[in-house]
C-alpha positions in Angstrom: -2.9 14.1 17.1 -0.1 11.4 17.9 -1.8 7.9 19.0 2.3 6.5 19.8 5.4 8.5 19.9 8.7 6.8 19.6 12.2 9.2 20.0 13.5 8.2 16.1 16.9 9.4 17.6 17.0 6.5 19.7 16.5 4.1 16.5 19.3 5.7 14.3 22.8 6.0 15.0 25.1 7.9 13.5 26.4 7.6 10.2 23.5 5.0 9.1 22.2 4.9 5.6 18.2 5.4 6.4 15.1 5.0 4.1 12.3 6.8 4.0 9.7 4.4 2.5 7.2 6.6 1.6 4.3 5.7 -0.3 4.4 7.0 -4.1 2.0 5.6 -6.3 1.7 7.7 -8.6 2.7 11.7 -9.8 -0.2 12.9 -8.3 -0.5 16.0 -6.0 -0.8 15.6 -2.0 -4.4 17.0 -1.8 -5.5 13.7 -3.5 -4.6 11.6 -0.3 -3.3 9.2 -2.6 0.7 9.4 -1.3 2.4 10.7 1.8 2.1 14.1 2.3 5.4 15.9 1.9 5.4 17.6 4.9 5.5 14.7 6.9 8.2 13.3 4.6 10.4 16.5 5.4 9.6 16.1 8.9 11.1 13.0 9.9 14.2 13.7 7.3 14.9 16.3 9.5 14.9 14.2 12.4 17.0 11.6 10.9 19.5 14.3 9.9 19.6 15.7 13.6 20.5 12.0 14.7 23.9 12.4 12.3 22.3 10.0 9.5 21.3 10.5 6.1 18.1 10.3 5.4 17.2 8.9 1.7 13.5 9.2 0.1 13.0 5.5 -1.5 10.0 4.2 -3.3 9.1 2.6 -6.6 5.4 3.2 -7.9 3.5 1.5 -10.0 5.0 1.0 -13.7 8.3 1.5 -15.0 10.8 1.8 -12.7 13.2 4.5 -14.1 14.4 8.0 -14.1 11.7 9.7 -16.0 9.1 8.0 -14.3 10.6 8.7 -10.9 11.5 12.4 -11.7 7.8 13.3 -12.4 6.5 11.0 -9.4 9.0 13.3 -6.8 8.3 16.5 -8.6 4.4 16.3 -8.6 4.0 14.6 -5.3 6.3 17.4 -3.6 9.1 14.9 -2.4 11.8 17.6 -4.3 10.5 20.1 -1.8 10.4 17.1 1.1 14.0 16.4 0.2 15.2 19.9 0.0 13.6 21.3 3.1 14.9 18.1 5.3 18.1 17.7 3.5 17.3 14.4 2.2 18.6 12.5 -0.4 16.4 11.5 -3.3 17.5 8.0 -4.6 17.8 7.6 -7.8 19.6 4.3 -7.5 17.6 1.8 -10.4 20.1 -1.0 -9.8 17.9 -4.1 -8.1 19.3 -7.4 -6.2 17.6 -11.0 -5.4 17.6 -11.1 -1.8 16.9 -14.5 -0.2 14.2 -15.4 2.4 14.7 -19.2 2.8 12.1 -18.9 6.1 9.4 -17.1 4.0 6.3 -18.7 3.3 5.4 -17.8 -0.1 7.9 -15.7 -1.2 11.5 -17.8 -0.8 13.1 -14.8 -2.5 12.4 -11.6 -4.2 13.8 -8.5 -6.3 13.9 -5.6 -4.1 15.8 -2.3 -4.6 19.3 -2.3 -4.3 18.9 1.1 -2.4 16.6 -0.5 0.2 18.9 -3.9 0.5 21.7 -1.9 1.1 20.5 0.7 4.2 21.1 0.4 7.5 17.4 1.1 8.8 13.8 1.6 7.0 11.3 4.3 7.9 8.2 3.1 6.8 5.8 6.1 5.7 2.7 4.3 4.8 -0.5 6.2 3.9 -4.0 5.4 5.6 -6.1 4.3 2.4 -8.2 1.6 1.6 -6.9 -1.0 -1.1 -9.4 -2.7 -3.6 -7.3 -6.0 -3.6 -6.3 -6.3 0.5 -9.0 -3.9 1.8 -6.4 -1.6 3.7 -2.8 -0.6 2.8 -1.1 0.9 5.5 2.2 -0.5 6.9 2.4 -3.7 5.8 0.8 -3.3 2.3 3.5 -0.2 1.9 6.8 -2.4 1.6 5.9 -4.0 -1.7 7.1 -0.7 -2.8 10.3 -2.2 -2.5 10.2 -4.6 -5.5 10.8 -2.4 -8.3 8.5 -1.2 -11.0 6.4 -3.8 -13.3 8.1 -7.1 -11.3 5.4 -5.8 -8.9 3.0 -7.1 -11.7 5.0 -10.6 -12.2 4.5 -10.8 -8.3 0.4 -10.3 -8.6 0.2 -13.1 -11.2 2.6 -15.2 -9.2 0.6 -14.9 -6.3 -2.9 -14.3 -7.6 -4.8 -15.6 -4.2 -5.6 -12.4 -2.1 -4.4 -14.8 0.6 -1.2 -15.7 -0.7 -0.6 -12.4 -2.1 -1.1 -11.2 1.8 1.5 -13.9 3.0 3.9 -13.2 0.2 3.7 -9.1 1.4 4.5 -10.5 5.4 7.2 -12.2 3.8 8.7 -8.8 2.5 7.8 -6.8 6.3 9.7 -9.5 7.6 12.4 -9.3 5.5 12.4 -5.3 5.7 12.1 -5.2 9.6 11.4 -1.4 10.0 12.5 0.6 12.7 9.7 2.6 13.2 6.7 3.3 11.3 4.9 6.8 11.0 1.6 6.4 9.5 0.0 9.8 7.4 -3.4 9.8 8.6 -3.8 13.1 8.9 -5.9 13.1 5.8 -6.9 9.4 4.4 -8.5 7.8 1.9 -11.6 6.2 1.9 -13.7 4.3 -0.8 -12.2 2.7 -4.0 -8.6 3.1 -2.8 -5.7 3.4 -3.2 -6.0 6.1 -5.9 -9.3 5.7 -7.0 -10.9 6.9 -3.4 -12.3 10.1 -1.9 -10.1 11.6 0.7 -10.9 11.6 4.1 -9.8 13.8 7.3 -9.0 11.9 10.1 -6.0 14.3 11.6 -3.8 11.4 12.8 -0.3 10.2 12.7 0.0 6.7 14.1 4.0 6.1 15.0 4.8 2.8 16.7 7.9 0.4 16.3 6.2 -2.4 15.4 3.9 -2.1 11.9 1.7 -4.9 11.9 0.2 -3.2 15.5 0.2 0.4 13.6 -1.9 -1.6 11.4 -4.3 -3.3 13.5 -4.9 0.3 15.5 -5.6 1.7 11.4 -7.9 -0.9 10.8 -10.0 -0.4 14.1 -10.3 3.5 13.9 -11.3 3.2 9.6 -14.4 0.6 11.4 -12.8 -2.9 9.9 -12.0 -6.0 11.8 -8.7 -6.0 11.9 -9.1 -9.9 11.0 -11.3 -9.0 7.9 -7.8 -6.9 6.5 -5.8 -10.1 4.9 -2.7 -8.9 5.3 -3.5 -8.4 9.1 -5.0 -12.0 8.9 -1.2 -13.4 7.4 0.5 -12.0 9.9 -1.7 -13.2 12.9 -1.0 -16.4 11.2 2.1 -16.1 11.6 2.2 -15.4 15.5 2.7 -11.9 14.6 -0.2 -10.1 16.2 -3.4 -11.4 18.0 -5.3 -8.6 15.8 -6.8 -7.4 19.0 -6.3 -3.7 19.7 -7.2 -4.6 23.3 -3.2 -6.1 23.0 -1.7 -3.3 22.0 -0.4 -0.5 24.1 -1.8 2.8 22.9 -0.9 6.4 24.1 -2.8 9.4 23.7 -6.3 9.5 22.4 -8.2 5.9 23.2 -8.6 4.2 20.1 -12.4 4.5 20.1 -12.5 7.6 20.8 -11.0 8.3 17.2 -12.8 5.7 15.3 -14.2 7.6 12.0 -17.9 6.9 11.6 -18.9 5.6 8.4 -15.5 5.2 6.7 -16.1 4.0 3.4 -14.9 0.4 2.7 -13.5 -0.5 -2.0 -16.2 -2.0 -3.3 -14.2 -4.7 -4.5 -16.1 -7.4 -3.2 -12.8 -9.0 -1.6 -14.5 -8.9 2.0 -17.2 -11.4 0.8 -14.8 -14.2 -0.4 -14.5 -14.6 3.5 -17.6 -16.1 3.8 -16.8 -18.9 1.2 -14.9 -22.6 2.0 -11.9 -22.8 0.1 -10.9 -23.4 -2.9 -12.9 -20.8 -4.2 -14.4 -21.9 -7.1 -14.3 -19.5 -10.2 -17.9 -18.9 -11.2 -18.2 -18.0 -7.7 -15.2 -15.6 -7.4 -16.5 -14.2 -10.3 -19.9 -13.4 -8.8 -18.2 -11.9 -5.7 -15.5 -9.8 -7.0 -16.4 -7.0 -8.9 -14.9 -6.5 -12.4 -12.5 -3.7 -13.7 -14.0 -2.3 -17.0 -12.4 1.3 -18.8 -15.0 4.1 -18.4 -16.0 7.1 -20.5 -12.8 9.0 -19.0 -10.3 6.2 -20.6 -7.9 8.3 -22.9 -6.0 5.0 -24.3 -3.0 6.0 -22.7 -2.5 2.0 -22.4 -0.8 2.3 -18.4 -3.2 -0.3 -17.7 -2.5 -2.6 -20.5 1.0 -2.0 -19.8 0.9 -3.3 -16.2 -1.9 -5.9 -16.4 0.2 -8.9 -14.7 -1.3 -11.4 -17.1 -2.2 -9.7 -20.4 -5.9 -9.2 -20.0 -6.1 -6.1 -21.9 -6.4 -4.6 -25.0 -6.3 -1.7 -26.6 -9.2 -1.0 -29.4 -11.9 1.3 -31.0 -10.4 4.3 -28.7 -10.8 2.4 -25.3 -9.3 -0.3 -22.5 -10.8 -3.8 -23.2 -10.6 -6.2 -20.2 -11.1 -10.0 -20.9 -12.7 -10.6 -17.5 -12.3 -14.7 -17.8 -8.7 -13.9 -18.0 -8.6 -11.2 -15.6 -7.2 -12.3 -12.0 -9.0 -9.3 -10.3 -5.5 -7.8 -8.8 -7.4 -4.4 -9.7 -3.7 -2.8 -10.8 -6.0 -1.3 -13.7 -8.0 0.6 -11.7 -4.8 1.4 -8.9 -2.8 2.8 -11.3 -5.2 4.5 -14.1 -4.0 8.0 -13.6 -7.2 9.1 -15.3 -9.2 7.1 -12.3 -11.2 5.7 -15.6 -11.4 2.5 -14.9 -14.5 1.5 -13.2 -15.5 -1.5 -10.6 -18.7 -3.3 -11.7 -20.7 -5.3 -9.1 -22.9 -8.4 -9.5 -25.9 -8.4 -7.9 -25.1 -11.3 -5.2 -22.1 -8.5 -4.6 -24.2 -5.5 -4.0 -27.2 -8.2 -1.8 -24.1 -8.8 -0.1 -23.0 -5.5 0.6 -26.4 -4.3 1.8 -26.1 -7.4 4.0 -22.8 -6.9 5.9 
């Protein structure tokens, strides 16, 4: 079912460079709901190829940012197949730039990938999951795949605030300015996202021009404020939305006639900080977020040691160790684990909460 339609041949001209930012986390298959499913990928290549453009498959996932890393990440999730049956390019383009955003809020400049710099348009291919950090990464949430590799990390640190995390990702949508954005909701994921979730049907695609609306209709249908979504809530800041689906012109389907009952929210605890005055004290934070800790499925393969933005983990006795007074709770442990083995402990105030809301 297609809640907006846009004609992509009317966006791209020919001749233009155009990325398809799909969302890759990790080398995992497409029945895990964890990355855009291939088909769709294929799809809109196709379309961009009929347009007289050349379509090129662009992401960087979590962790190293080279060719061994990307090679198993387009094999497994089935972008070689993608590629092939829509005659798209695969980049494999490692080479980064410093773009500047003198106008950005948080984020006055950032490394992005030379592949994406360099384009002439951006697709934006975002997957409907939940996020343990921001709640919901859909359009928005999706661009930050275009800082590379482990500076991703550098960035969480940098901006540890789930709020200024949120304004520093608006930054990088505004910088990016997508043409169109085509959002795989066919089959989501609910829960501990954005790996660590249950997938979800929903049998959707939601296609609009403008992301941050794409968004707001994502949030509504998965049952979330769209306000409560703090990358929604930057950009509303910013003038960028009145988070109101009521604003937003929708085709097809009415929105609430497509909302999915009892979609599963991370259990994160991020959603409670709301109801605090800030600054946010630490003992509090501490008491509201839940902690990241390695479970009995940890096989010490150190990926989350290796991309823990500020060194909060060791590696001993044949397990993860998290320091939790150093940890920032960016939850990149838990996102990219691919054994899923690290699990999110609640307080008790957290779960009160929970029951609560």
């Amino acid at each position: 079912m297609v809640i907006t339609f846009c004609d992509v041949i009317s966006l791209i001209k020919a001749g233009q460079r155009v990325i398809l930012k799909a969302n890759l986390l990790q080398a995992q298959p497409p029945e895990k709901a964890i990355t855009t499913h291939p088909a769709i990928v294929a799809a809109v290549a196709r379309w961009v190829r009929e347009s007289g453009a050349t379509p090129i498959i662009a992401d960087s996932p979590g962790g190293l940012f080279n060719r061994r890393t990307l090679s198993k990440v387009y094999q497994v999730t089935g972008m070689l197949g993608a590629a092939e049956q829509g005659r798209a390019v695969l980049n494999d383009d490692f080479r980064t730039v410093r773009v500047s955003c003198p106008e950005s809020r948080a984020a006055k400049s950032f490394q992005a990938l030379r592949a994406v710099v360099e384009a002439d348009a951006i697709i934006n291919l975002p997957k409907f999951k939940t996020h343990g950090l921001v709640q919901f990464t859909g359009s928005i949430k999706n661009l930050f795949g275009t800082v590379p590799g482990v500076t991703k990390g550098r960035y969480h640190a940098r901006f540890a605030a789930v709020e200024t995390f949120s304004a520093m990702l608006v930054d990088i949508l505004e910088y990016c300015r997508p043409v169109l954005t085509i959002m795989d909701a066919i089959v989501g994921m609910e829960g501990d996202g954005p790996s660590g979730g249950d997938p979800r049907h929903i049998g959707l695609l939601l296609v609009g021009t403008d992301p941050v609306a794409v968004d707001v209709v994502a949030a509504t249908i998965a049952g979330m404020a769209p306000l409560s979504v703090p990358p929604i809530a930057a950009a509303a800041r910013r003038g960028l939305t009145s988070a109101r689906v009521t604003d937003i012109e929708v085709l097809g389907s009415p929105v609430d006639s497509v909302t999915v009952a009892g979609f599963r929210r991370p259990r994160t605890g991020v959603e409670h900080t709301r109801m605090i005055p800030r600054p946010i004290p630490a003992w509090v934070t501490d008491q509201l977020l839940a902690s990241p800790q390695a479970g009995p499925r940890c096989t010490v393969c150190g990926v989350c040691k290796d991309n823990c933005p500020v060194e909060a983990i060791t590696i001993s006795n044949g397990r993860a160790h998290m320091d939790l007074g150093r940890c920032i709770r960016c939850y990149c442990c838990h996102e990219l684990c691919p054994e899923d083995a690290v699990e999110l402990h609640r307080s008790l105030l957290s779960r009160l909460l929970s029951r609560w809301a």
